[in-house]
N, C-alpha and C positions, 0 to 999 in steps of 0.2 A: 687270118681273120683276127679283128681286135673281138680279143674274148669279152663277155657280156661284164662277167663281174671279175674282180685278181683274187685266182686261186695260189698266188705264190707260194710255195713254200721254201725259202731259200736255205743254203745251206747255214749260215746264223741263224734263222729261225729252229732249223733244226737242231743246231748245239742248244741252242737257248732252251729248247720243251725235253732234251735228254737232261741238261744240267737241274730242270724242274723237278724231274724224275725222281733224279736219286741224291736232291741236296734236300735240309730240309725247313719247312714250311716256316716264312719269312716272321718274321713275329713284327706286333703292332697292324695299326688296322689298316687295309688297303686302301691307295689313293682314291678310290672310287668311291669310297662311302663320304669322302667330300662335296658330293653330288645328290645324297642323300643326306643330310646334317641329322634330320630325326626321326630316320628310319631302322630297323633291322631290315639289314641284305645277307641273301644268301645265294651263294653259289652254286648254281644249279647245273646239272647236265643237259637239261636242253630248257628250251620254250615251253614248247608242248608238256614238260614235264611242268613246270613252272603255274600255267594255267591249270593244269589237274590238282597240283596243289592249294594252289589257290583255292580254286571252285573248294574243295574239299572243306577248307579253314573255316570258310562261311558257312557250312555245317545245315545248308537247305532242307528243307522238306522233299520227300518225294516228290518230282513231277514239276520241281518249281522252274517259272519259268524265267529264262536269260535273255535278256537282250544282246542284240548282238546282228553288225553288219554285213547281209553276205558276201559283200566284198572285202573277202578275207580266206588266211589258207585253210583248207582244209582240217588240219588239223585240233585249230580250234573248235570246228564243231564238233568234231569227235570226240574231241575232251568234255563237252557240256552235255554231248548224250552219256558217256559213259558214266561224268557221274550221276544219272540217271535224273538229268534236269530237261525239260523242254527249249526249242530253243523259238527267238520270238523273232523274227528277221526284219531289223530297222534301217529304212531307205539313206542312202550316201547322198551328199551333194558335189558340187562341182568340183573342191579339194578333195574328193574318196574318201573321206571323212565323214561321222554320225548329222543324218541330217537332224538338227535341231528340232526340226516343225514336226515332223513325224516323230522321232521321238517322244515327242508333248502328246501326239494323240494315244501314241504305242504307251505309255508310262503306266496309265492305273492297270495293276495287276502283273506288273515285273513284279520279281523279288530281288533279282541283281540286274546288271547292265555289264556290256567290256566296250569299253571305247579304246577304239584302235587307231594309232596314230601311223597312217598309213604313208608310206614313202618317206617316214620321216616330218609329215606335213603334222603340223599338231590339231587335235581335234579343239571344237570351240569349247574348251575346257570354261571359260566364265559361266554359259547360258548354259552347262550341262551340269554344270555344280547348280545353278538355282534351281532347274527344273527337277533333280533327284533326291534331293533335300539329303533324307537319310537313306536313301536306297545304298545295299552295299556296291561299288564300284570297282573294276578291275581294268588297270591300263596295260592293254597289250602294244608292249614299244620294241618289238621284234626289229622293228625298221626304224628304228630313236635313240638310238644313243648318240651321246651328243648332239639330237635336236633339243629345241629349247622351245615355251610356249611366254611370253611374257619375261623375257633376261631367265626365265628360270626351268633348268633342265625336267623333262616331260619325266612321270614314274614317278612325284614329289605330290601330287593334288589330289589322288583319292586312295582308297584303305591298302590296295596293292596295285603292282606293277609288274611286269615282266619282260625281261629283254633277253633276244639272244646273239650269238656271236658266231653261229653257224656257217656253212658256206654258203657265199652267196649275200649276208650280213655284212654290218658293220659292226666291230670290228671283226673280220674274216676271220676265227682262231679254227675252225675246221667241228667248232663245237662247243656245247658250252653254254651260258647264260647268267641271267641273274633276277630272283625273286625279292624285290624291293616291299617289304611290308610297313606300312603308313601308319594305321591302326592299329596300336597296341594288341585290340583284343583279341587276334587271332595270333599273335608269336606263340603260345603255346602251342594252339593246333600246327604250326608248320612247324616248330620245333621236334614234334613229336612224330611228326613223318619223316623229317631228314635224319632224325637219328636210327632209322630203320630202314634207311638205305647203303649199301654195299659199297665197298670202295672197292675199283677196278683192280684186277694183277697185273701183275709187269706184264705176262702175255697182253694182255687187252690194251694196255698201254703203249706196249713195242706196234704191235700191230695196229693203232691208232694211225702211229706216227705213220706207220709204213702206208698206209692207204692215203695220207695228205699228200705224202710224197707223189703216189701213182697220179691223185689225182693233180697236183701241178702240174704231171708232164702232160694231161689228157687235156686240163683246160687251160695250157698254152697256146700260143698264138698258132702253132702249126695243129698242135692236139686240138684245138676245137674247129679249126678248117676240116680235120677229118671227120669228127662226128658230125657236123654237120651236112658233111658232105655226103655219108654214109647212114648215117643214122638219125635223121632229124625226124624222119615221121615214125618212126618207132616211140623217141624221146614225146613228142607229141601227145602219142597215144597213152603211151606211160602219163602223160602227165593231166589224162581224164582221172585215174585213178584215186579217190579217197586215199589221203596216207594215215594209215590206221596205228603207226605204231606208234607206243609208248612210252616208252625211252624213262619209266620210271625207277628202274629198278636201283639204279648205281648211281654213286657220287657224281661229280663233274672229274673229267681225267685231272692228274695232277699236272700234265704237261701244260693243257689248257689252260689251269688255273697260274701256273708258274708265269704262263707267258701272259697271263690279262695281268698279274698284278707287278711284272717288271718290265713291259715292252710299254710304258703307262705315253712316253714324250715320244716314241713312235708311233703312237696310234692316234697322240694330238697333232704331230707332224702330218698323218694321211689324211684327217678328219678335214685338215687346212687344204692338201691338195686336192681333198674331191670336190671340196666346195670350189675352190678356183677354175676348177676345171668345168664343171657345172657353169656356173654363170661366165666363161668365155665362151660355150655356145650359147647361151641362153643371150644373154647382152645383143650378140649378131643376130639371131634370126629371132629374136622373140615378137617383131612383128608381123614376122609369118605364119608362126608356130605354136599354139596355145601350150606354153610349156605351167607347171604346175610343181611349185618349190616352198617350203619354208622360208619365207622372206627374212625372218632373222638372219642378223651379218654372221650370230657366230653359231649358227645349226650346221651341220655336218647335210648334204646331201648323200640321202642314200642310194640313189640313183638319179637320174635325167628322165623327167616325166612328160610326158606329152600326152593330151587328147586330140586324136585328128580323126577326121569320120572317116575317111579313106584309110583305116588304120594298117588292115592287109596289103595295102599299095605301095604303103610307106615302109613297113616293113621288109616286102620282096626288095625295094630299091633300095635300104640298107644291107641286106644282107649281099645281095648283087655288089654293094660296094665294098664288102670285106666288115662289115661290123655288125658285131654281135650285137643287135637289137633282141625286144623280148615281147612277149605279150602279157604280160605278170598278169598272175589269177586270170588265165584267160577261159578257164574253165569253171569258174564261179558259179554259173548260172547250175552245170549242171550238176557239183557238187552239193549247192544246195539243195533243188530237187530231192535230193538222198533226205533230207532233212524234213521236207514239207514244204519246201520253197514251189511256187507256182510261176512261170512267168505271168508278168504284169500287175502282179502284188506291190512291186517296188520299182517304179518305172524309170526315177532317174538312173538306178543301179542297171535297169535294162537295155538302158542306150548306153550306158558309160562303160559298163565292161568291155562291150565291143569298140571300143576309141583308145584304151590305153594303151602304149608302147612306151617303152622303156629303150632308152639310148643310154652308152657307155658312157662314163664319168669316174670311172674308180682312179685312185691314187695312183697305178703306175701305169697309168697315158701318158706317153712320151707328145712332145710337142707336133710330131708327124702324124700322130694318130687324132689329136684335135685336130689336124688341120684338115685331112682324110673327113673326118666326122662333116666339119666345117662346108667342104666342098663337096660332099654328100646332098646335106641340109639344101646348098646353095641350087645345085641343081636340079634338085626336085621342085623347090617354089617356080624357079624358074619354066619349069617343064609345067605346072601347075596351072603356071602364068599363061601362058601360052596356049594353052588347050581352052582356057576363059575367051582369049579375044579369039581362035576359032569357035569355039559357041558363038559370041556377040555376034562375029560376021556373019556366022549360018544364019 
């Protein structure tokens, strides 16, 4: 089966995060803060951790409340109850992205917002600047690196940012992230937390590595034929689950960090092939297929997005065809529930969670596996087709 997202870990990858290990830390500032020109970044060990920070920085009132879409992972709202904020749930539009208009009614009585650039798609960053004036803002770009809004990379327009590099991510380092801060006025506060976080041991670090290892061989091409084949509706159920943890305690591994700040013209090299990849099935079927991408030439796609109302149909008939299709946030609705979420509070978020699937696109699709994709795509419209003119007929 072509696996959903590349868990590779190859054996150069792996000399490269031992040689991270135990050489030492690069001096001068990393390529990446190129991306941020007037920001402080920092190296975080995850996302989740990242948004706790955050939240934290801006230094709320009890009980204040967040804006924030719930089409989004779970984790973030965990992160806005624990720091003991309310969360305020504002309706998505057709890109998964903050709807504007709801926003405008939801706004009096926020104290912050997280606009989440979902799939990589950028949120409408012009009309969400005028409408928050000074409200504080946090960009969740878990799924953005290397998208861009306007030529210019997302994580750069309100006070903070957060991206990660998890698996499953862009860029896939198995972990990892980065806390871009905008606004001056909170570097102390996030100063003051990172230096009261732990740096990992070579134990935690070997054993890092070793679990990237296991899982490259689990979500290769034969390894994910098997869990799927075995374990898919366990994975399923696992994946109702609130993910509650924390992940604040410790640095970002050095391995991680070694390999984001010199693997820099490989990860521009993948960034090239997913987009390419991406729009050769999007280009063929996109008049069949409501697919849904950051139209910028030079954003990175984080995945192959589609809304199709037959979403489960499409699904079975990917996976029937050997490809790791997904249902991302397919359990949205009832994670937020957890939160105070109601159905029908936010009604485009109500129909659109059930329409996403997510098709393969990552950097190492070999040309047989686009074509597989390809002939996938080709034969379900077709079947589609066809089931129309017997309706007509009937």
């Amino acid at each position: 089966m072509i696996p959903r997202f590349n868990y590779s870990f190859s054996v150069r990858e792996v000399w490269g995060a031992m040689s991270a290990l135990f050489a030492k830390e690069p001096s001068g500032a990393p390529v990446y803060t190129r991306l941020f020109p007037a920001a402080t970044v920092y190296e975080i060990s995850s996302a989740r951790a990242g948004i706790a920070y955050a939240l934290a920085a801006l230094q709320l009132p009890e009980n204040a409340r967040v804006g924030v879409q719930p089409y989004t992972c779970s984790s973030v709202m965990v992160a806005i109850q624990k720091a003991g904020f309310r969360l305020v749930f504002i309706d998505i539009d057709e890109t998964l992205t903050l709807d504007t208009n709801d926003l405008a009614d939801k706004l009096t009585g926020l104290d912050a917002l997280i606009v989440t650039h979902t799939f990589g798609i950028s949120a409408k960053v012009a009309r969400i600047k005028e409408l928050v004036e000074d409200l504080p803002v946090i960009e969740d770009c878990a799924h953005a690196f290397g998208s861009r809004y306007d030529g210019v990379q997302v994580g750069n327009f309100f006070d903070m940012a957060v991206f990660s590099f998890g698996n499953g991510k862009f860029p896939a380092l198995g972990s990892g992230g980065l806390l871009v801060v905008n606004n001056r006025q909170y570097v102390d506060a996030v100063n003051e937390r990172m230096h009261q976080l732990k740096p990992n041991s070579l134990f935690s670090e070997l054993a890092f590595v070793g679990r990237q290892l296991i899982k490259s061989l689990l979500y290769s091409r034969v390894g994910y034929s098997l869990i799927y084949k075995f374990f898919s509706r366990r994975l399923a159920d696992r994946g109702k689950q609130i993910d509650t943890h924390s992940g604040l305690e410790n640095e970002i591994y050095r391995t991680v960090k070694g390999r984001l700040r010199t693997d820099v013209a490989e990860i521009q090299a993948a960034a090239i092939r997913q987009r390419r990849n991406a729009l050769a099935i999007i280009d063929k079927h996109n008049a069949t297929f409501n697919f849904i991408y950051n139209q910028d030439p030079d954003s990175t796609c984080f995945a192959l997005v589609c809304l199709h109302e037959q979403r489960d149909d499409l699904f079975n008939h990917l996976i029937q065809g050997g490809i790791g299709a997904g249902k991302h946030f397919q359990h949205a609705s009832l994670w937020a529930s957890s939160f105070g979420y109601q159905r029908g509070d936010r009604p485009h978020f109500d129909q659109l969670v059930e329409q996403v699937i997510t098709i393969p696109c990552h950097d190492a699709l070999t040309q047989t596996d686009l074509s597989i994709i390809d002939e996938a795509l080709a034969r379900y419209a077709k079947r589609g087709s066809f089931r129309e003119q017997l309706t007509a007929f009937s």
